[in-house]
ZAGUKOL-243512 format. One record per residue: x, y negated, z negated of N, C-alpha, C in turn; residue number from 1. Coordinates in Angstrom, 3 decimals, always signed. Atoms other than C-alpha are relative to their C-alpha. Layout:
BEGIN
R        n.X        n.Y        n.Z       ca.X       ca.Y       ca.Z        c.X        c.Y        c.Z     k
R          X          Y          Z          X          Y          Z          X          Y          Z   NUM
...
//
This chain:
BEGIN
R        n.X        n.Y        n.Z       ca.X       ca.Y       ca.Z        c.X        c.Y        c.Z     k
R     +1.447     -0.156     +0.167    +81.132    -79.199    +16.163     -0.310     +1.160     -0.959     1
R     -0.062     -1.398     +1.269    +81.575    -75.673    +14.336     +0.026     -0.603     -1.482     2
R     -0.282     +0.002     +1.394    +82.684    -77.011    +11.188     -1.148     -1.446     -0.383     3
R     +0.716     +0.981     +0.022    +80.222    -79.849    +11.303     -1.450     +0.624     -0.735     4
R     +1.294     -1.093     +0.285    +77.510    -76.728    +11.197     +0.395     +0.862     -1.412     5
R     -0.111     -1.139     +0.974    +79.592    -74.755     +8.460     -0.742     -0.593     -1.497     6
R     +0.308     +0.270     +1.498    +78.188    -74.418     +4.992     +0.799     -0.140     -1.200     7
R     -1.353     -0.114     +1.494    +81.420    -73.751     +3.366     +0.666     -1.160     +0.330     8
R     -0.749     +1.614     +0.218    +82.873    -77.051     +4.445     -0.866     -0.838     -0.674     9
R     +1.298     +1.068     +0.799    +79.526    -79.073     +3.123     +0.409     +0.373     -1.063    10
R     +0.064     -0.309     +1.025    +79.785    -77.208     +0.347     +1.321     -0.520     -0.919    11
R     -1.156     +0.559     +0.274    +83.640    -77.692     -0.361     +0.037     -1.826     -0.454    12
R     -0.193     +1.716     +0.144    +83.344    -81.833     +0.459     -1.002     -0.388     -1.625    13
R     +0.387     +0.761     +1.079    +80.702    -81.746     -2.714     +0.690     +0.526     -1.460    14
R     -0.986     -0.901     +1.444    +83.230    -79.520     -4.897     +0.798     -1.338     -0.227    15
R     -1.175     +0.651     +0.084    +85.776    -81.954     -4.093     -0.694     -1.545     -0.750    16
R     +0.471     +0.921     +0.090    +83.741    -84.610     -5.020     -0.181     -0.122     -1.106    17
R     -0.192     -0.092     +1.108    +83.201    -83.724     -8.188     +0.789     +0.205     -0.802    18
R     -2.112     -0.575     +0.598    +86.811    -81.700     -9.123     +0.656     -0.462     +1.400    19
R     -0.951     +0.788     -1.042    +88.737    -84.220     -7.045     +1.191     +0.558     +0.050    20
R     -0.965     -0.654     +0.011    +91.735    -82.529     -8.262     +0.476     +1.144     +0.503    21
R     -0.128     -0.960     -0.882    +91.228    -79.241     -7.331     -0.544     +0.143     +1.117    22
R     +0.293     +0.374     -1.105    +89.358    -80.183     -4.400     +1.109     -0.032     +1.193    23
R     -0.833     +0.695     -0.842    +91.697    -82.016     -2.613     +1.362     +0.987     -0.081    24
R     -0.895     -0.581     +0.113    +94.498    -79.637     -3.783     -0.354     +1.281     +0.961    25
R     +0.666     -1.049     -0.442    +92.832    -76.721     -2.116     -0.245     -0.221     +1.719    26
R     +0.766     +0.565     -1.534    +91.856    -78.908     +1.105     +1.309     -0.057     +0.919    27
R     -1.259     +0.116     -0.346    +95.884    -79.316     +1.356     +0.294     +1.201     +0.348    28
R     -0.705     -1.018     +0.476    +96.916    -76.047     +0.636     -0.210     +1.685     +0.896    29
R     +1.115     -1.191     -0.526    +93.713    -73.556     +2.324     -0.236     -0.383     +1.239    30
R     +0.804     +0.595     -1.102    +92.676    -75.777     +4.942     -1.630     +0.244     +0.137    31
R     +1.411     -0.189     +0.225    +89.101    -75.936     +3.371     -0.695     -1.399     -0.109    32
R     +0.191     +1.288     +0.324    +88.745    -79.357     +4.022     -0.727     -0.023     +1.962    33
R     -0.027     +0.027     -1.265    +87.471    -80.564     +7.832     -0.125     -1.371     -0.012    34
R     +0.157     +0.939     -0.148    +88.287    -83.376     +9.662     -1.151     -0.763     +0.698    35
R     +1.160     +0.689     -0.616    +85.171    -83.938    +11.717     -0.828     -0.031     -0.881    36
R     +0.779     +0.345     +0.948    +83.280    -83.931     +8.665     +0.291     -1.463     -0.448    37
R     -0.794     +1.105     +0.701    +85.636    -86.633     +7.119     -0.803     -1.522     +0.997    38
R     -0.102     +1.244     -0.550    +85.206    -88.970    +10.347     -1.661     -0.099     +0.236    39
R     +1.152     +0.200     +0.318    +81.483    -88.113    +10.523     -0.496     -1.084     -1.302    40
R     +0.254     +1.367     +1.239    +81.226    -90.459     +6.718     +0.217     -0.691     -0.151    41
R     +0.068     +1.546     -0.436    +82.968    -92.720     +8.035     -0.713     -0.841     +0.531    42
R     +1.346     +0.451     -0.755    +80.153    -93.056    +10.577     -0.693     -1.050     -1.062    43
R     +1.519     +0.102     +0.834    +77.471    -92.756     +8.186     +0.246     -1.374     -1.333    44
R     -0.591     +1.060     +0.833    +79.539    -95.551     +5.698     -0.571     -1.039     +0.815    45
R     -0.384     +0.836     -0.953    +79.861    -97.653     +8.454     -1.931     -0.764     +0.425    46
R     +1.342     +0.090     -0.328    +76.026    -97.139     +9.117     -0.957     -0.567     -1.741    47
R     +0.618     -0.183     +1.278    +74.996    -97.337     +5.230     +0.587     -1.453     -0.154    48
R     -0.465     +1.381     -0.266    +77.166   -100.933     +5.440     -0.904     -1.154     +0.492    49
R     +0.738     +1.257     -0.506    +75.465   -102.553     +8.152     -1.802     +0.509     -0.386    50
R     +1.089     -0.008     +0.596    +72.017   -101.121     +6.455     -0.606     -0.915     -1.275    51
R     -0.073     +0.973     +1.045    +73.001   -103.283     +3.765     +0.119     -0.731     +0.011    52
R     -0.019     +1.560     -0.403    +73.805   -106.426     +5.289     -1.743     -0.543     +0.620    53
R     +1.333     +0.132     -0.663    +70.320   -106.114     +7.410     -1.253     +0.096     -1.612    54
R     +1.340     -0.555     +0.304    +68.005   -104.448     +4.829     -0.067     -0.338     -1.598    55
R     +0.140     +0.806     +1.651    +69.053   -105.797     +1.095     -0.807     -1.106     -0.131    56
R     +0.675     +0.769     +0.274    +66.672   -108.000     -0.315     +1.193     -1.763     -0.529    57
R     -0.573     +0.780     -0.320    +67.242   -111.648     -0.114     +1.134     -0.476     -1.427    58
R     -0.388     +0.212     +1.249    +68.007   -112.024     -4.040     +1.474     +0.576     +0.206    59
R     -1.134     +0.013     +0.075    +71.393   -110.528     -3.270     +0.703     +0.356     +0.990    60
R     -0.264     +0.033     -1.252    +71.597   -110.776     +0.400     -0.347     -1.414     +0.674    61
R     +0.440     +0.514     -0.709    +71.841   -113.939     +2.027     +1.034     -0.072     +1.431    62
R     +0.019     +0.244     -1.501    +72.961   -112.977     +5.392     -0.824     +0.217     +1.184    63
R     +0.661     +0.053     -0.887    +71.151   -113.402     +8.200     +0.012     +1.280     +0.930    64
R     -0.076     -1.379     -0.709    +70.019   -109.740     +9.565     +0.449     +0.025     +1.475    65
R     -0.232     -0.081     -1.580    +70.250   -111.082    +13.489     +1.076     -0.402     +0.083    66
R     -1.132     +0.424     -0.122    +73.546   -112.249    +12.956     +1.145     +1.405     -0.298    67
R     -0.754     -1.514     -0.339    +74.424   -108.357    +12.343     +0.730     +1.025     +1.217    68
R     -0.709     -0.761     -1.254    +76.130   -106.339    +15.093     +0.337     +1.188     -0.712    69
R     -0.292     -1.333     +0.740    +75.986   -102.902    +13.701     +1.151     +0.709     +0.766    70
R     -0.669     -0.634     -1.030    +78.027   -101.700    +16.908     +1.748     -0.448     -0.273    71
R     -1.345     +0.598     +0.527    +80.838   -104.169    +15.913     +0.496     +0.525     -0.997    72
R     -0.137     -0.370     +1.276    +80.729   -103.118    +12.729     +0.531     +1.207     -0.513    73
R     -0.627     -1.650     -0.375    +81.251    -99.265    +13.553     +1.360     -0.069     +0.164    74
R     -1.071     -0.046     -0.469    +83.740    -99.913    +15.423     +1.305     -0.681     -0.669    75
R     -1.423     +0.509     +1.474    +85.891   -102.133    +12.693     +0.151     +0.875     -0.766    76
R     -0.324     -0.696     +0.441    +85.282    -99.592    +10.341     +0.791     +1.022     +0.178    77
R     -0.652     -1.230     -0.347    +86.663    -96.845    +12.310     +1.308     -0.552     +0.130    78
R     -1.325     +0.289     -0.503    +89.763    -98.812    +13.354     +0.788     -0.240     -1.289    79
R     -0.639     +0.008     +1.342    +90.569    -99.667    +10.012     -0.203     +0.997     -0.928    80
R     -0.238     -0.960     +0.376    +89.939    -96.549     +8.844     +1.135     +0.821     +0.657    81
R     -1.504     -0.716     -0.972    +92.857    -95.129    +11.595     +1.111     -0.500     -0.352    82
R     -0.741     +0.537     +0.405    +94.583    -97.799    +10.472     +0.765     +0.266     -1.461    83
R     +0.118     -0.999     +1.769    +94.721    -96.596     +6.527     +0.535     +1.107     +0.429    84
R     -0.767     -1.181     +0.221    +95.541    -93.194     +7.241     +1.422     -0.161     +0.899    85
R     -0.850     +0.443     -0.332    +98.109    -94.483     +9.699     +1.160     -0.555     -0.522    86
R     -1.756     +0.897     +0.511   +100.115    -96.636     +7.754     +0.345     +0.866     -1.287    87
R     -0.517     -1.636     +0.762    +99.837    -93.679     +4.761     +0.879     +0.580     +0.554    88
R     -0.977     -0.978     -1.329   +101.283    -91.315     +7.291     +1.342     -0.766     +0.102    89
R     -1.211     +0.603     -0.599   +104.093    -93.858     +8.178     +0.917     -0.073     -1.411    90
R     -1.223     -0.059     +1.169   +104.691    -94.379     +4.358     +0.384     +1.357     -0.778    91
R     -0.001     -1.558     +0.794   +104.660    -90.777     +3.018     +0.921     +0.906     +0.620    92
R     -0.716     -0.366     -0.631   +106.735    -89.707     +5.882     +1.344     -0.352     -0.672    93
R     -1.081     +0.509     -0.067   +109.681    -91.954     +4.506     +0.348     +0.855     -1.221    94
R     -0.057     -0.550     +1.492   +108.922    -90.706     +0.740     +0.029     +1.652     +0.089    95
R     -0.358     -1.529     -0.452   +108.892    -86.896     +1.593     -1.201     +0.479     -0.946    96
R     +1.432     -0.510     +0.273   +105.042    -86.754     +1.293     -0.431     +1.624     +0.819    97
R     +0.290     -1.218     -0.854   +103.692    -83.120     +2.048     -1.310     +0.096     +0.744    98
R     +1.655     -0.252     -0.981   +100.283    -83.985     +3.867     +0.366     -0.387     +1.169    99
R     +0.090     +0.139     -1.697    +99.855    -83.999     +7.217     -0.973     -1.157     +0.182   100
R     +0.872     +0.422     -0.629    +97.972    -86.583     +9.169     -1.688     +0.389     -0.306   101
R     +0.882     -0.020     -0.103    +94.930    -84.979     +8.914     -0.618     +0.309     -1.234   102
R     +0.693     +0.028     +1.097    +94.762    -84.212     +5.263     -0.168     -1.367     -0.209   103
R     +0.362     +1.413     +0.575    +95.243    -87.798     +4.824     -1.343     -0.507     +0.212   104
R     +0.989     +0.632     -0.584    +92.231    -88.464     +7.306     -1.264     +0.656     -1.024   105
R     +0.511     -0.746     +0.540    +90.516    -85.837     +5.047     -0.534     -0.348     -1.296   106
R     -0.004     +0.560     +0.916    +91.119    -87.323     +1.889     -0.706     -1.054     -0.118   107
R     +1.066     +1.067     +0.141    +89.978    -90.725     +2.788     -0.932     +0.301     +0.196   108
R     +1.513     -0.081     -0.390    +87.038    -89.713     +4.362     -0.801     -0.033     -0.698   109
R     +0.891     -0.241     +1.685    +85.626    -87.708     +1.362     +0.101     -0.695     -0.700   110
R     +0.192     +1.410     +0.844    +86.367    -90.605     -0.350     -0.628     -0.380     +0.057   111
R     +1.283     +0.819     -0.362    +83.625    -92.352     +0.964     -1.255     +0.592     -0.679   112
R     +1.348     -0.495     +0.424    +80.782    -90.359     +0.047     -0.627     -0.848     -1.413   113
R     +0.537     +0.941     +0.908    +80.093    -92.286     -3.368     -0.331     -1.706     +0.479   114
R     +0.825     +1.616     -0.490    +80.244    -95.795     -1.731     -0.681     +0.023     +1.051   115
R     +1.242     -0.212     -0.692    +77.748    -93.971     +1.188     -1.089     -0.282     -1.336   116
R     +1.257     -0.806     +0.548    +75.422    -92.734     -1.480     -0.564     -1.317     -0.858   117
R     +0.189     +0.878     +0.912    +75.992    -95.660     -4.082     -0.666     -1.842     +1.302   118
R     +0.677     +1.070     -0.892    +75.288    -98.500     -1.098     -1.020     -0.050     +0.512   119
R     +1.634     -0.382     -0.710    +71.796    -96.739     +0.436     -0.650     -0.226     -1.097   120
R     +0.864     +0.294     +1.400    +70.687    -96.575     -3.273     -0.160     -1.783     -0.280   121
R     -0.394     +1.286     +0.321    +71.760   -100.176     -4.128     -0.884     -1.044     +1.131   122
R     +0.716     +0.970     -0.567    +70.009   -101.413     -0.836     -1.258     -0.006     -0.333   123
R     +0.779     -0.136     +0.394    +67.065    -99.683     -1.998     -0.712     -0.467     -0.954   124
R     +0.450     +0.620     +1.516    +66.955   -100.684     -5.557     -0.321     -1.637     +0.487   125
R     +0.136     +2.045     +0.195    +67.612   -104.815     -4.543     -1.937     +0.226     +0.575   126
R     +1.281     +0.448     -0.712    +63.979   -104.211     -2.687     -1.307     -0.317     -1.509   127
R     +1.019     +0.042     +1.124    +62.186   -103.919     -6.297     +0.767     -1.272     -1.048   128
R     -0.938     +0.180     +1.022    +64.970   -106.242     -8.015     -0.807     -1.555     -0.173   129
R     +0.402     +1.418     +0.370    +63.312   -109.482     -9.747     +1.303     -1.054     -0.239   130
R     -1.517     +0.915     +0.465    +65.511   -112.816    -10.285     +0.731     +0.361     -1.293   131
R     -0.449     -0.441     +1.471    +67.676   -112.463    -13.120     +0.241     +1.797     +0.225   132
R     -0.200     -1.612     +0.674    +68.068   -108.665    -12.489     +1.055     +0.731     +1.381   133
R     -1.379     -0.656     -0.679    +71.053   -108.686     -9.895     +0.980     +0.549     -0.339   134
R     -1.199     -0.867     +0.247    +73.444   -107.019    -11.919     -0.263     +1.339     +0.215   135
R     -0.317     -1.386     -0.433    +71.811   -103.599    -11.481     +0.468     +0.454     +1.574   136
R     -0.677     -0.336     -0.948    +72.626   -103.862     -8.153     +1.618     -0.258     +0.171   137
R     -1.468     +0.169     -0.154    +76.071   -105.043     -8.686     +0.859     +1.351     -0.423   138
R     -0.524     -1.175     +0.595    +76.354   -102.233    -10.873     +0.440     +1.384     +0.591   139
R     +0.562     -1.475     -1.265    +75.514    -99.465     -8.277     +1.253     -0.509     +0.816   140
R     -0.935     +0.268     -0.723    +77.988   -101.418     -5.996     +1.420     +0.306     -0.441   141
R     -0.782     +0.195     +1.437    +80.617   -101.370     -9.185     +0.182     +1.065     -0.015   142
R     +0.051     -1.705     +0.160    +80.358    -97.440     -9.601     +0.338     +0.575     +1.566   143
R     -0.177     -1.441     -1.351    +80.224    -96.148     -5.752     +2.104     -0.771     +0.212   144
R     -1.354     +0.545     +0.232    +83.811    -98.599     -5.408     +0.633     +0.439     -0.921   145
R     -0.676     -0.298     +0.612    +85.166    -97.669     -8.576     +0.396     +1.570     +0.189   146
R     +0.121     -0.978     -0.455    +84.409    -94.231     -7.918     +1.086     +0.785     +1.793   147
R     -0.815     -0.632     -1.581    +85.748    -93.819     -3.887     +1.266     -0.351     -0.517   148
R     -0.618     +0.065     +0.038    +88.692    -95.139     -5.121     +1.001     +0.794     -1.031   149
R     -0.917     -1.863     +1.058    +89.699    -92.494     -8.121     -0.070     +0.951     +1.091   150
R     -0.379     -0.995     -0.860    +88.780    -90.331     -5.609     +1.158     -0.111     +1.250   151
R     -0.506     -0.379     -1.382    +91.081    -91.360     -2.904     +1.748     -0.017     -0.833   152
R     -1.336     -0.387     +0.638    +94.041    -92.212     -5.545     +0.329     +1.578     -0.350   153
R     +0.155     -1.769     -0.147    +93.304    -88.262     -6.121     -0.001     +0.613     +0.699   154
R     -0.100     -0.759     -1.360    +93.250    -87.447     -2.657     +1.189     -0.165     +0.162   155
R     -1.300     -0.107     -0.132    +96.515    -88.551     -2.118     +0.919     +0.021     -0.447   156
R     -1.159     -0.605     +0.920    +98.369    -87.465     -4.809     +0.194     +1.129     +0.342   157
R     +0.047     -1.852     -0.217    +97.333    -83.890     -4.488     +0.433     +0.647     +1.709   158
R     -0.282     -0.812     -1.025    +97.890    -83.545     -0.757     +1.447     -0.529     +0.474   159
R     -1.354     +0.768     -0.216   +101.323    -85.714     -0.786     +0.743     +0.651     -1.057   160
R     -0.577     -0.775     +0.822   +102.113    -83.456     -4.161     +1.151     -0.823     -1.114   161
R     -0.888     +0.662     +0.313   +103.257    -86.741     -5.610     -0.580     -0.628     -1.687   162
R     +0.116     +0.888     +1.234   +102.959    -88.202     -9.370     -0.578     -1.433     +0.280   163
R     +0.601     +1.989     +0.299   +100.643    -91.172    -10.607     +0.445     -0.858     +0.368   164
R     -0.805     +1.489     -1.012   +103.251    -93.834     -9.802     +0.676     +0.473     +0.753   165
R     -0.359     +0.092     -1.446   +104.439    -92.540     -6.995     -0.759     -0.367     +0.989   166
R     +1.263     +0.117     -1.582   +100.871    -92.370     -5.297     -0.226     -1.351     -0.455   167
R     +0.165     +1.435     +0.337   +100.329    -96.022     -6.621     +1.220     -1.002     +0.785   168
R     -0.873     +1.186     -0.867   +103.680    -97.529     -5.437     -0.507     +0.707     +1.354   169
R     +0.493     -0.480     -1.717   +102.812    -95.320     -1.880     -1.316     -0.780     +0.500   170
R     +1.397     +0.941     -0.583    +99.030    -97.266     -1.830     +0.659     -1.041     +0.514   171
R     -0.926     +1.207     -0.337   +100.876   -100.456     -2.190     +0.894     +0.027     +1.048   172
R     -1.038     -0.081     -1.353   +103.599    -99.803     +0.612     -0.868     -0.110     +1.135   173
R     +1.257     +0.043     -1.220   +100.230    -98.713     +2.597     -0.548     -1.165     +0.129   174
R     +0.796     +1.513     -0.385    +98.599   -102.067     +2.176     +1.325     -0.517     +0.477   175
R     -1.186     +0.905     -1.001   +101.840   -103.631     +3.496     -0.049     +0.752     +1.623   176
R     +0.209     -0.751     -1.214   +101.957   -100.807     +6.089     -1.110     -0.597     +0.831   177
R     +1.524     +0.316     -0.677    +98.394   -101.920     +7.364     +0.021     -1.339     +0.350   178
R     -0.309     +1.490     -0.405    +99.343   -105.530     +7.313     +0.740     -0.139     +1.146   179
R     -0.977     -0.187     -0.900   +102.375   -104.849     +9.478     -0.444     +0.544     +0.985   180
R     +0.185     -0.730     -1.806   +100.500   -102.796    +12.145     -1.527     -1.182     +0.509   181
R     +0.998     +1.238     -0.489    +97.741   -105.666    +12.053     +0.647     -1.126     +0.216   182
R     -0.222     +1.344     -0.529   +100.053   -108.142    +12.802     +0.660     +0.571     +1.239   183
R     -0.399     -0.215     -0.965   +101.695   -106.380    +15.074     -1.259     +0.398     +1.486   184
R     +1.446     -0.234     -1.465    +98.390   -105.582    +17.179     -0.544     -1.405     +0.172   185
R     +0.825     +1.089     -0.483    +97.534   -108.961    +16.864     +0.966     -0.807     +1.097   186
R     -1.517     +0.435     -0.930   +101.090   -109.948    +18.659     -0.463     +0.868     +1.691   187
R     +0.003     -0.581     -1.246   +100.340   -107.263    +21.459     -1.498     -0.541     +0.401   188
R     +1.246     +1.007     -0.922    +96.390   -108.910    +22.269     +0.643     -0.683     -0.018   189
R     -0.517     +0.829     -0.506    +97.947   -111.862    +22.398     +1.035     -0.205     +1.560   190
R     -1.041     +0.113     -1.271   +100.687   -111.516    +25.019     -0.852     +0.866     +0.699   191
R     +0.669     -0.350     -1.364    +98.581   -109.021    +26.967     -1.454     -1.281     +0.528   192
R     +1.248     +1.198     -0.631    +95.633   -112.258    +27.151     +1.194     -0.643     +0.349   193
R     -0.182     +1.128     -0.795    +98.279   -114.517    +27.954     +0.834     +0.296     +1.247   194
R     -0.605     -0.340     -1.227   +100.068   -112.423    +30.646     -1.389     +0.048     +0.992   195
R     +2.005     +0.089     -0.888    +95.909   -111.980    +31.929     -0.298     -1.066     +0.584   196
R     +0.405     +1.347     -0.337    +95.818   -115.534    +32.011     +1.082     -0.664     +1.174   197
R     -0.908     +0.091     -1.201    +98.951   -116.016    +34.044     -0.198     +0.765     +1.279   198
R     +0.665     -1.074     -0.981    +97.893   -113.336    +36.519     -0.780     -0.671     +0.747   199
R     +1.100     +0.347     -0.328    +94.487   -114.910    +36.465     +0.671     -1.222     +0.992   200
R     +0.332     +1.367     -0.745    +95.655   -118.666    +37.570     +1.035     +0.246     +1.429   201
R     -0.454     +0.075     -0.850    +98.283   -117.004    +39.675     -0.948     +0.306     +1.605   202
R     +1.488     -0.614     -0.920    +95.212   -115.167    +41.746     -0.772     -1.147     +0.254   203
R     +0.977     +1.222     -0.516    +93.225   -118.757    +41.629     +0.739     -0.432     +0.701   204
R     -0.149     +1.034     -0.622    +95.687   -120.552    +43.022     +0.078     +0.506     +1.232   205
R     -0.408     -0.274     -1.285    +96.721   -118.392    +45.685     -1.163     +0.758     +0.649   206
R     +1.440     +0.071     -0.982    +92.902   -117.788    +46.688     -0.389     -1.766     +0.380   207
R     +0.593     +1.338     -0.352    +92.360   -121.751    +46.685     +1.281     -0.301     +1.182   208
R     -1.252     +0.414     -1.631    +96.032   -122.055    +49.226     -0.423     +0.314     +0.972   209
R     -0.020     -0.128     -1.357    +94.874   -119.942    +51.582     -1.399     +0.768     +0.368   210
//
């Protein structure tokens, strides 16, 4: 909650945001980085997301706002955000990455802030946007994405202390990483529903015997 209130961490996350390099190098190095800030933008992503599925105009929104579940929606983001710095962590460990866990969580986080800022704008703008004039919103979408993602290839170079193609083949390993712990979680629901379900009919039957 402290560092949530500090000024020198706010202040830091918009240094870094701009000098990604020395940012993030500094966030490794000083510990001028915080993680409850980080998972706080995930929130507010997460929230700036389903603002955009609900509240974009129809010209480049056609999903159905009541078919939203903002709560769901939180909650995917966050897991696949644990998931990401997770399977990082698992591959950076092998490569003799120097961040810890929590710079990683650090890194991504502040990552986000452009596709927060660039997605609230973008829902905003579609509300004035005539036919024919959906590319400025694509554009806005186009920039906060292109953007979080220099920044996060920059986040985890500098706190893993690793060269351009190293942090590039390491993303790549991570998207496999992330695949591999999503199939493997989808293996463990499974057998825990179908041991539930065995349980279950063993409990029906032997309330209907006796």
């Amino acid at each position: 909650m402290k560092e949530l209130l500090s000024k020198e961490k706010w202040g830091w996350l918009f240094h870094t945001v701009n000098h990604p390099s020395d940012g993030f190098y500094w966030i490794r190095h000083q510990e001028k980085g915080s993680v409850a800030i980080a998972v706080l933008l995930v929130i507010l992503y997460a929230a700036a997301f389903s603002m955009n599925r609900i509240g974009a105009a129809f010209i480049v929104n056609d999903i159905e706002p009541r078919s939203v579940n903002s709560v769901a929606e939180l909650f995917g983001v966050l897991v696949l955000f644990l998931v990401i710095c997770t399977g990082n962590w698992s591959v950076t460990c092998l490569m003799e990455g120097e961040g810890r866990f929590r710079d990683i969580v650090t890194a991504v986080g502040y990552s986000l802030v452009p596709m927060i800022a660039c997605t609230a704008l973008a829902t905003v703008v579609s509300q004035f946007l005539a036919e024919n004039e959906e590319a400025f919103y694509t554009i806005l979408m186009g920039i906060g994405i292109a953007w979080t993602l220099l920044l996060m290839l920059t986040g985890i170079m500098q706190v893993h202390n690793y060269t351009l193609g190293k942090t590039l083949v390491t993303l790549f390993l991570t998207v496999i990483a992330v695949l591999i712990i999503v199939f493997l979680a989808l293996l463990v629901i499974n057998f825990i529903t179908q041991v539930w379900s065995f349980l279950r009919s063993i409990y029906t039957e032997l309330v209907f015997r006796f």
